[in-house]
N, C-alpha and C positions, 0 to 999 in steps of 0.2 A: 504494500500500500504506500501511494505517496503521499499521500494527506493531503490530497488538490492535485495541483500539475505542477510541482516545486520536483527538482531531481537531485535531492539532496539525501536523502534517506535513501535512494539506489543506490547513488555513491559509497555512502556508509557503508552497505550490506555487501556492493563488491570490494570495498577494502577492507573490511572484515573476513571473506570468503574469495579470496583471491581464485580459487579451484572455478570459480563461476564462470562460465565460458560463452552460455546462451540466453539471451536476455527476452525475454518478450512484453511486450508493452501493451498491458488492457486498457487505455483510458477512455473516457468517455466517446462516443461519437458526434460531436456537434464543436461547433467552430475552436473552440478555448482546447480540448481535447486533441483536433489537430493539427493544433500550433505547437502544443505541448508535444505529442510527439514525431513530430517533425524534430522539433529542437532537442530533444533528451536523444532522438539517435543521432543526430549529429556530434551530441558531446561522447555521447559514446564511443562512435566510430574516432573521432580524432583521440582517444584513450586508447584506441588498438582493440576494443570487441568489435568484431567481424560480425559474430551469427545474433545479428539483432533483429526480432520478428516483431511484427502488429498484430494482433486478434480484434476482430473487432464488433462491437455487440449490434445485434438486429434493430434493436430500438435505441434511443436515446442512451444509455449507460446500461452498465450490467445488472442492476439491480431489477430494472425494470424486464429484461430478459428473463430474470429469475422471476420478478414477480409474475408475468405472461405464461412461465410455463408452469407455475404452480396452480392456476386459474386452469389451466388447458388439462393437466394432471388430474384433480378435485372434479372432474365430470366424468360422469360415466362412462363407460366406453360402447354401451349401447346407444346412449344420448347424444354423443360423439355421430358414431355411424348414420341416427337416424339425419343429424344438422348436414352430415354429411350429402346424404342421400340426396334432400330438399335442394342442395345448391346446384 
C-alpha cells in the first residue's frame, strides 16, 4: 500500500528487501492514478528495476472491483442464469 500515490513506502520496502526484483503497480484507474504511475515506474526504472508491471482494476479503484464482485457473488446462481436468460 502506498497511502495515496506518494512512492515512498515502495522505496522503503525495496531497500528493506533488496531480493525484490518484480514490482507491480495496482493504483487506482482515473486520472491522479495514472500520473502516479506513470511517474513511480519511471523512478523505478532509473533505480535499475526492469520487470515493473501495471494491473489494473475494471472500475474506478480496486475496492470497488471487490465490492462488484461481492454483489455478483451474494446472488444466486439460478437468479444469475434466469437475469441471464432475459438479456
Amino acid at each position: 500500500s502506498l497511502c495515496g500515490v506518494a512512492e515512498h513506502a515502495l522505496l522503503r520496502l525495496l531497500k528493506d528487501n533488496p531480493q525484490v526484483r518484480k514490482i507491480g503497480l495496482c493504483l487506482d484507474n482515473d486520472k491522479a492514478g495514472l500520473r502516479a504511475r506513470e511517474r513511480i515506474t519511471n523512478i523505478l526504472l532509473e533505480r535499475g528495476y526492469e520487470n515493473v508491471f501495471s494491473l489494473f482494476p475494471q472500475q474506478k479503484d480496486w475496492n470497488e472491483d471487490l465490492q462488484l464482485r461481492h454483489e455478483q457473488m451474494s446472488v444466486p446462481m439460478a437468479e444469475r442464469n434466469q437475469t441471464m436468460q432475459m438479456v
